[in-house]
N, CA, C and O of each residue as an XYZ file, in Angstrom:
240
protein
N      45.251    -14.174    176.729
C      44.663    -13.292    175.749
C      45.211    -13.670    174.377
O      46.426    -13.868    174.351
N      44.453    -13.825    173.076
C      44.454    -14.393    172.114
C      45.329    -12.980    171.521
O      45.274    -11.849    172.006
N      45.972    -13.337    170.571
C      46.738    -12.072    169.613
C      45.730    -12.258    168.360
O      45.795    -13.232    167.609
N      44.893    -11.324    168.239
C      43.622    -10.934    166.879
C      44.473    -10.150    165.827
O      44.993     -9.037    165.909
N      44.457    -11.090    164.791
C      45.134    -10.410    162.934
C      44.861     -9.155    162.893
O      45.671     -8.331    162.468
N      43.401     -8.778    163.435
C      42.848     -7.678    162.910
C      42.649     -6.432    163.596
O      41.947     -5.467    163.295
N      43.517     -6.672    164.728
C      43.543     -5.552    165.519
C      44.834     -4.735    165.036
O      45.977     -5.185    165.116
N      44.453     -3.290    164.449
C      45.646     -2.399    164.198
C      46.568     -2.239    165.156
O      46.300     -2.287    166.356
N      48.100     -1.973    164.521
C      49.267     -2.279    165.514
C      49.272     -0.293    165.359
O      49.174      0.514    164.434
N      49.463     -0.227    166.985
C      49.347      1.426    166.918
C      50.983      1.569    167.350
O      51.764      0.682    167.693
N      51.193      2.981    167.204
C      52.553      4.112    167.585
C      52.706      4.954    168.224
O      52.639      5.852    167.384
N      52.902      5.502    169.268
C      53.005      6.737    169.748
C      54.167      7.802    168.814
O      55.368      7.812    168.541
N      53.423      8.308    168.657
C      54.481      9.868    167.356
C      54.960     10.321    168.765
O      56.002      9.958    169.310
N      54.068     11.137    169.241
C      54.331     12.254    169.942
C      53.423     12.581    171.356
O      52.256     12.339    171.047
N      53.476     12.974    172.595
C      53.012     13.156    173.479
C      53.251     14.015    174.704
O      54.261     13.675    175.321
N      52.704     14.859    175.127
C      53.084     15.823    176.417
C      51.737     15.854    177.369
O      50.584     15.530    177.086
N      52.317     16.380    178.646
C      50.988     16.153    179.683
C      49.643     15.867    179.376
O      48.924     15.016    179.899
N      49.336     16.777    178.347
C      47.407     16.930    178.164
C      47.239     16.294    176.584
O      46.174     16.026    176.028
N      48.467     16.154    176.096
C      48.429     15.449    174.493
C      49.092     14.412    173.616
O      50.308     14.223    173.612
N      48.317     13.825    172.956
C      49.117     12.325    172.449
C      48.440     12.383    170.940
O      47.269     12.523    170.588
N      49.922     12.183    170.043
C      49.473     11.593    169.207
C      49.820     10.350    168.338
O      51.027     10.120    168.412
N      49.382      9.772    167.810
C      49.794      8.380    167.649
C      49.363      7.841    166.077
O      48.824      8.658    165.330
N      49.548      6.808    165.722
C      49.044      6.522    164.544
C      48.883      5.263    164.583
O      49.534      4.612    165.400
N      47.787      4.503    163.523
C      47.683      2.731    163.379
C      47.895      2.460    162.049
O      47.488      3.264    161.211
N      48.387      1.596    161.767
C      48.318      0.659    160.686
C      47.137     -0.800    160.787
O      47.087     -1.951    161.222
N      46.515     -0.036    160.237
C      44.990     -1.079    160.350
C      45.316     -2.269    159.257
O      46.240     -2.328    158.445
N      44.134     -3.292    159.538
C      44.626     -4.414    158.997
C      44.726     -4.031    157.705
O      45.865     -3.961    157.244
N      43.747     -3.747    156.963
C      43.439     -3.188    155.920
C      44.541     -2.627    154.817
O      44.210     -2.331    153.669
N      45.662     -2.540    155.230
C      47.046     -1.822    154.918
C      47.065      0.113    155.074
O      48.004      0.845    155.385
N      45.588      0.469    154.701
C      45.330      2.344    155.552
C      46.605      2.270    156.973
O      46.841      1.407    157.818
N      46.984      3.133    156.789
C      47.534      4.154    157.807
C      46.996      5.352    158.551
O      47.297      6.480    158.161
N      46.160      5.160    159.674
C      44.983      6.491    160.330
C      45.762      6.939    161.370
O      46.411      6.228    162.138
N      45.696      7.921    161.373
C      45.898      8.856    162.636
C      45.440      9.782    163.501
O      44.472     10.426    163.096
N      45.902     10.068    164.706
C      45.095     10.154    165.768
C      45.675     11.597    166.552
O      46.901     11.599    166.655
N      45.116     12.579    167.006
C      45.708     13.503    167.700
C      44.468     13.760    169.040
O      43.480     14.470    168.852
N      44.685     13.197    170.095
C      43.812     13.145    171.251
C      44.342     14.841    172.048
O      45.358     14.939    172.737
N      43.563     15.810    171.797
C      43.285     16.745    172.663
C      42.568     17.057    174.092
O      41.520     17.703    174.086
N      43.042     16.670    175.122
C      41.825     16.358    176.250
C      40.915     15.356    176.038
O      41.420     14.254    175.821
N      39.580     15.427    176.038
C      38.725     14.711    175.983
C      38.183     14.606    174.332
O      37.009     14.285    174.147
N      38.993     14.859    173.265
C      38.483     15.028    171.863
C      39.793     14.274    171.173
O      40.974     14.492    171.445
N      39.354     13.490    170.370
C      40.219     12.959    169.232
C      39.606     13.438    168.173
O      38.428     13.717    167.952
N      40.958     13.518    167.293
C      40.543     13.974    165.830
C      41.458     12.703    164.921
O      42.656     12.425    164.964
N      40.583     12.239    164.295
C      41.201     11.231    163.539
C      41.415     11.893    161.778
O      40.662     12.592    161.100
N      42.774     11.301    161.480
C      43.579     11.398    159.982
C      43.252     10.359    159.110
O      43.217      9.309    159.751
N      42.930     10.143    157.610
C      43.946      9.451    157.071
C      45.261     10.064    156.248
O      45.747     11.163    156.517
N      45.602      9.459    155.533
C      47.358      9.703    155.186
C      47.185     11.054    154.549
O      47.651     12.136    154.904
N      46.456     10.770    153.588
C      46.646     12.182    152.997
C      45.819     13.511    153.743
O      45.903     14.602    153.178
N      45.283     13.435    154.602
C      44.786     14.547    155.524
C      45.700     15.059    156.706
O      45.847     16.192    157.166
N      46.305     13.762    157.067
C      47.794     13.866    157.695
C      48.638     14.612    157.490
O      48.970     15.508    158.267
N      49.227     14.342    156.220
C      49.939     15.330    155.567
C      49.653     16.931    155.458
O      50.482     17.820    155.654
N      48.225     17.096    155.083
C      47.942     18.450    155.070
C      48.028     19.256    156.321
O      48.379     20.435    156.378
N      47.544     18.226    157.667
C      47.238     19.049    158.729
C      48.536     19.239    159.372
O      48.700     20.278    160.010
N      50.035     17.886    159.251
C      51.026     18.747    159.463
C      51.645     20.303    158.777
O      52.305     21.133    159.402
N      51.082     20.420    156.900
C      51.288     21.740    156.975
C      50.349     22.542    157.382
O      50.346     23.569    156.704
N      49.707     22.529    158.033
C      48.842     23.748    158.697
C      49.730     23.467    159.973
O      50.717     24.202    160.004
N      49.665     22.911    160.646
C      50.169     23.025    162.339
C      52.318     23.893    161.984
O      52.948     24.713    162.651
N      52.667     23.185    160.767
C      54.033     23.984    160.850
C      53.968     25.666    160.489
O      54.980     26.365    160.434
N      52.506     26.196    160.243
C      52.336     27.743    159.390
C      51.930     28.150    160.610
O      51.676     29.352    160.535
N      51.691     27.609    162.020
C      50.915     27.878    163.039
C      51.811     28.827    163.661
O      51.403     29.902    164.103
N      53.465     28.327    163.725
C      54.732     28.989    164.822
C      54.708     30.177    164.280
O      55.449     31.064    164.704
């Protein structure tokens, strides 16, 4: 299997039984992110990222 430039190098942040979330650094230099709920992903970029961690910390 060939190693492709242009395939984003991904991360696992965070993950428990039913949830993962992760992030890529696309070729592009963007930073997107990813929060897979069951069968639904919701994709970030950076600055939406940011916001939706402060909504999820006003959640507790």
């Amino acid at each position: 299997m060939s190693n492709n430039n242009n395939d984003p190098r991904t991360e696992t942040i965070a993950e428990t039984d039913n949830y993962l979330a992760w992030k890529a650094e696309e070729p592009d230099g963007e930073t997107t992110y990813h929060v897979e709920l069951n069968n639904v992903t919701v994709h970030f970029f950076e600055e939406e990222w940011k916001e939706f961690l402060q909504l999820a910390r006003n959640l507790e």
